[in-house]
C-alpha positions as CSV (number, residue, x, y, z in Angstrom):
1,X,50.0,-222.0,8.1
2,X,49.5,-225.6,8.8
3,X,52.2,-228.2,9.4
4,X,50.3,-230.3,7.1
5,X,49.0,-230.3,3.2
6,X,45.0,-230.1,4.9
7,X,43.8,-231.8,1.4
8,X,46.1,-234.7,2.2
9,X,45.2,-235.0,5.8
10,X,41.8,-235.3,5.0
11,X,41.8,-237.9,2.6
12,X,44.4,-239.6,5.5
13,X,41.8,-239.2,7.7
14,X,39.0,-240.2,5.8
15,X,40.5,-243.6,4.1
16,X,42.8,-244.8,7.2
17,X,41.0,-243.8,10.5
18,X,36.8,-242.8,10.0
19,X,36.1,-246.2,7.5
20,X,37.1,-248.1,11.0
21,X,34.1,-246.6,12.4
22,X,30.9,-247.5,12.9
23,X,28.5,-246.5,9.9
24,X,25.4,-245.8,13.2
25,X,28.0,-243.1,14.2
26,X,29.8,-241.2,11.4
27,X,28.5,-242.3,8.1
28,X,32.0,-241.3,6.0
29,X,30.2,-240.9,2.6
30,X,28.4,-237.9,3.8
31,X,31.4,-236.4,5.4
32,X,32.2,-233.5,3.2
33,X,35.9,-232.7,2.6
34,X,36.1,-228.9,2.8
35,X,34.6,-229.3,6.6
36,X,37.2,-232.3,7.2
37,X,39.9,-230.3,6.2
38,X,37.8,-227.2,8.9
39,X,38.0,-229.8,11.9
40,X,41.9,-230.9,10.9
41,X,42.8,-227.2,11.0
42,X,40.5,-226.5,14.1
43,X,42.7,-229.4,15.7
44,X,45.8,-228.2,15.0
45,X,45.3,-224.8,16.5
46,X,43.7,-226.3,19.1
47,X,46.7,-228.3,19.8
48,X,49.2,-225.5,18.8
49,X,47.2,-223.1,21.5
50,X,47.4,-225.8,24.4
51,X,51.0,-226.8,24.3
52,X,51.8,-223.0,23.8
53,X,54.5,-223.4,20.9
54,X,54.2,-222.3,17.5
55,X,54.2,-225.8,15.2
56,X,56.6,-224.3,13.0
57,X,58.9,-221.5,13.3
58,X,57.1,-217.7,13.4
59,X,59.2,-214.7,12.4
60,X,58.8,-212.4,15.6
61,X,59.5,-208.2,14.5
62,X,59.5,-205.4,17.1
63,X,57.9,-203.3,14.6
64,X,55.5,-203.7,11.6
65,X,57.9,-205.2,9.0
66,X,58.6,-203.4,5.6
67,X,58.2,-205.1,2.4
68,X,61.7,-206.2,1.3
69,X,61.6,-207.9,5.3
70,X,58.3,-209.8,4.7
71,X,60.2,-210.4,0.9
72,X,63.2,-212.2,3.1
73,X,61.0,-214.5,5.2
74,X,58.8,-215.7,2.0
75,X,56.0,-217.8,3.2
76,X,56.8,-218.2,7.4
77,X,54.3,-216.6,9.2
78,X,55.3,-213.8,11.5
79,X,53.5,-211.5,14.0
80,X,54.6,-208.3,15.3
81,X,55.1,-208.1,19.0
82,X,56.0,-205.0,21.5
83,X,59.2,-204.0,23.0
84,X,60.0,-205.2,26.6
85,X,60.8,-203.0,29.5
86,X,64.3,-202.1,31.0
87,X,64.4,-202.0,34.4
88,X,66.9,-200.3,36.5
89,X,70.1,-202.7,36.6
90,X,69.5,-204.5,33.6
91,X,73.0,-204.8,32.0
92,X,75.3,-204.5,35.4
93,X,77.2,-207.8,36.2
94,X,74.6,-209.3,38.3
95,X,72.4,-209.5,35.6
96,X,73.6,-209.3,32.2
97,X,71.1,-208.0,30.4
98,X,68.8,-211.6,31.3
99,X,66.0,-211.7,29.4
100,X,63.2,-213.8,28.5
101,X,61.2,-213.9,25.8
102,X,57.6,-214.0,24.9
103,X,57.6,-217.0,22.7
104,X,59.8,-220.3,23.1
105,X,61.4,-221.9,22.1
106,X,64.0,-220.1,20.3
107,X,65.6,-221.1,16.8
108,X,67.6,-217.8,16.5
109,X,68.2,-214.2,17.6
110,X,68.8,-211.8,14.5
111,X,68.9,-208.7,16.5
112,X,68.6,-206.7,20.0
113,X,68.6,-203.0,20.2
114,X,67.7,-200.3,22.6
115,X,65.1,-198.1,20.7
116,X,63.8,-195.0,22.6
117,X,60.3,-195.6,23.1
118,X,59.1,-191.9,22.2
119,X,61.4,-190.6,19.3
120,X,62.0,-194.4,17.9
121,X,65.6,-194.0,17.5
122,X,67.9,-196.1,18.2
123,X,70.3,-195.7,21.4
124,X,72.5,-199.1,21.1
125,X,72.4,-202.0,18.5
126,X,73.6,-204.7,20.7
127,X,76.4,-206.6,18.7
128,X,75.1,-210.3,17.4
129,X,78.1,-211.8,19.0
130,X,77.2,-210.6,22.5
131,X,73.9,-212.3,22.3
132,X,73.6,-215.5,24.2
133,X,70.0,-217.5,23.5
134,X,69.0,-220.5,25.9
135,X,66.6,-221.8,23.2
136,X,64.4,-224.1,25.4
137,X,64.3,-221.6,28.0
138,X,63.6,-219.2,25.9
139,X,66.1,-216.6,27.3
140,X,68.9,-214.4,25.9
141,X,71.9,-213.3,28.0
142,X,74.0,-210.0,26.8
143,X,77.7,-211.0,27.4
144,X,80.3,-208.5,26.2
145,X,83.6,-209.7,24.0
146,X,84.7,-207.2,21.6
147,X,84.0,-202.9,22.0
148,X,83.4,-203.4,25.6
149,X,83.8,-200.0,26.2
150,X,81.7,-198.5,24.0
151,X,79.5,-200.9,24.3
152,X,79.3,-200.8,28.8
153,X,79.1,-196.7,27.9
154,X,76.5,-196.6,26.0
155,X,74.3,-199.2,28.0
156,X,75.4,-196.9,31.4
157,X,74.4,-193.8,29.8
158,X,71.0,-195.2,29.2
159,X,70.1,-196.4,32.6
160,X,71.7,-193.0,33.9
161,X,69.3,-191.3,32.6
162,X,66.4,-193.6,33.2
163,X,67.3,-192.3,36.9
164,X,66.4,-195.7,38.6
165,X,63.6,-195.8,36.7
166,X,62.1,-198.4,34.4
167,X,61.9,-197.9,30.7
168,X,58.8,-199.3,28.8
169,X,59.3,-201.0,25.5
170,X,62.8,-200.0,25.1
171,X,64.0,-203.2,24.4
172,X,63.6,-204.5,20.9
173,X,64.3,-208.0,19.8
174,X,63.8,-209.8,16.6
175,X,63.8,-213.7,16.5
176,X,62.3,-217.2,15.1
177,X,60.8,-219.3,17.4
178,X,58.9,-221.9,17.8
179,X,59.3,-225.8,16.3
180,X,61.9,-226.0,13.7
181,X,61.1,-229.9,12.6
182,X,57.4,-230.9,14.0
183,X,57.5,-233.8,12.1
184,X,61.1,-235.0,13.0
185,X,61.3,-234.1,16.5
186,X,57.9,-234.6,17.6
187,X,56.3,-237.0,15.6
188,X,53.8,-237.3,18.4
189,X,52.1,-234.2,17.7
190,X,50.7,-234.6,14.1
191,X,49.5,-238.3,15.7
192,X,47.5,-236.0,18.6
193,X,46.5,-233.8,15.9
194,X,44.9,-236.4,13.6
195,X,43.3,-238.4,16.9
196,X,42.0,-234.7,18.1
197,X,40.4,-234.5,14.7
198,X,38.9,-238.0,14.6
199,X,37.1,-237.6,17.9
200,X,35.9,-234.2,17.3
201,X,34.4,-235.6,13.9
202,X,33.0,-238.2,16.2
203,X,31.9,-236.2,19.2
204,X,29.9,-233.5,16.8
205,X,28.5,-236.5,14.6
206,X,26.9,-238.4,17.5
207,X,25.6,-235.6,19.9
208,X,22.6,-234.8,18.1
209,X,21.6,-238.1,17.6
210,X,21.9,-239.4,21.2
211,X,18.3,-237.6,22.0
212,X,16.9,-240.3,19.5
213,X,18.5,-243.5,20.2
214,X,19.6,-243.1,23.9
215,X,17.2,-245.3,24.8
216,X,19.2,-248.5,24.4
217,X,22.1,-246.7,26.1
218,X,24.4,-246.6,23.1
219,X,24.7,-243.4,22.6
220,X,24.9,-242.3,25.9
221,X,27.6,-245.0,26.8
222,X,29.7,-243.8,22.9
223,X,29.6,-240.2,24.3
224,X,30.8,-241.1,26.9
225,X,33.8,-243.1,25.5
226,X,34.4,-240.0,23.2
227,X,34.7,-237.7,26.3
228,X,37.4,-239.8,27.7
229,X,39.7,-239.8,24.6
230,X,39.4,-236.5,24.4
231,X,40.7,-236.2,28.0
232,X,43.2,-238.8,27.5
233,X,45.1,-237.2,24.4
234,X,44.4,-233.4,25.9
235,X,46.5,-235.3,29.4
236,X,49.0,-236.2,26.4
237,X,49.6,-232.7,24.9
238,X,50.0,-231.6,28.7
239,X,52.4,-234.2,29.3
240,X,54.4,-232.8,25.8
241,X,54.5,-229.2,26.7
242,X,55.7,-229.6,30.0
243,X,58.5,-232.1,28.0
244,X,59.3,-228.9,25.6
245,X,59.2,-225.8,28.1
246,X,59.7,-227.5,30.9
247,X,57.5,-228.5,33.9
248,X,55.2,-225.6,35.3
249,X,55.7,-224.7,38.6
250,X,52.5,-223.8,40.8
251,X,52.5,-221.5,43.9
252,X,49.7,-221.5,46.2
């Protein structure tokens, strides 16, 4: 689903930004709308895919989702992701049941259970209050308050008879992530995504035509220009993911 009404966009794009240019370049009146709306949503995911956050919040299940669930959520998109692993030591002290997940950041936690990966029942439903998200990080944190004992019993029964051992997919978590407000808390992004757009317009208009006409060194030199704005704003998106996930660390 995009972040934007595409029909909308379009016209945006076409009145504000491509009657600027050059009519030797992109001539707007042949620009059809149906494939400016295509390079708008081609732009978008191609933002959405580099900076590695959903634009809008996703609905994340452990398991395919029934019909009265996909009824709740109305129109959000969702995807269905597997369980995650529980290795020995999990939820002792040391650890506390530390866990990150897939997709950041987080808006909310709706559930965390221990779900047997072979008979699909379900060993412990870990109470909502004991669930502690770091929403940038993208981490939850499993801190007893209330039915501690049932609670510590069930969890050490489970790892006793793991035997050491790790568990695949035992861990199942529901949750929302991704960007609750694009539009109010990065405003920068649908800018990226409309100047991504522009120059891919551009960069597809102008390549076939530089064969013909590169003789004066326009084309060639326009390309070229093109190339580097691309760069620039994919440097930008860079810049903002490393702002919203945090910077990425490197080891040689």
């Amino acid at each position: 689903m995009s972040i934007f009404s595409t029909v909308n966009i379009a016209e945006e794009i076409s009145r504000e930004r491509l009657s600027l240019l050059s009519q030797n370049y992109v001539d707007v009146s042949k620009i059809d709308a149906g494939y400016l709306e295509e390079i708008v949503l081609s732009s978008e995911a191609e933002v959405e895919h580099r900076l590695m956050v959903p634009l809008s919040p996703v609905e994340i299940f452990p398991h395919n989702p029934t019909a009265e669930e996909l009824e709740d959520i109305g129109d959000k998109p969702w995807k269905v992701e597997p369980g995650y692993d529980l290795p020995p030591g999990h939820f002792t002290p040391g650890r506390w049941g530390m866990l990150r997940l897939r997709i950041r950041p987080i808006i909310s936690v709706h559930s965390m259970s221990l779900v047997h990966p072979t008979t699909r029942s379900t060993v412990y439903e870990v109470p909502e209050s004991w669930i502690i998200p770091d929403h940038a990080a993208g981490t939850v944190t499993v801190l007893p308050s209330t039915d501690i004992a049932n609670g510590h019993l069930s969890m050490f029964l489970l790892q006793a008879i793991s035997s050491g051992y790790e568990i695949p997919h035992i861990i199942r978590v529901r949750y929302t992530a991704g960007l609750k407000d694009v539009h109010g808390d990065y405003p920068q992004i649908p800018s990226l995504i409309k100047q991504l757009a522009v120059a891919r317009l551009i960069e597809g208009s102008i390549l076939p035509q530089s064969g013909s006409i590169s003789g004066d060194g326009l084309s060639e030199s326009f390309s070229t220009d093109i190339s580097k704005t691309i760069e620039t704003i994919e440097a930008r998106i860079d810049r903002l993911r490393d702002r919203i996930l945090g910077p990425r660390i490197v080891f040689a």
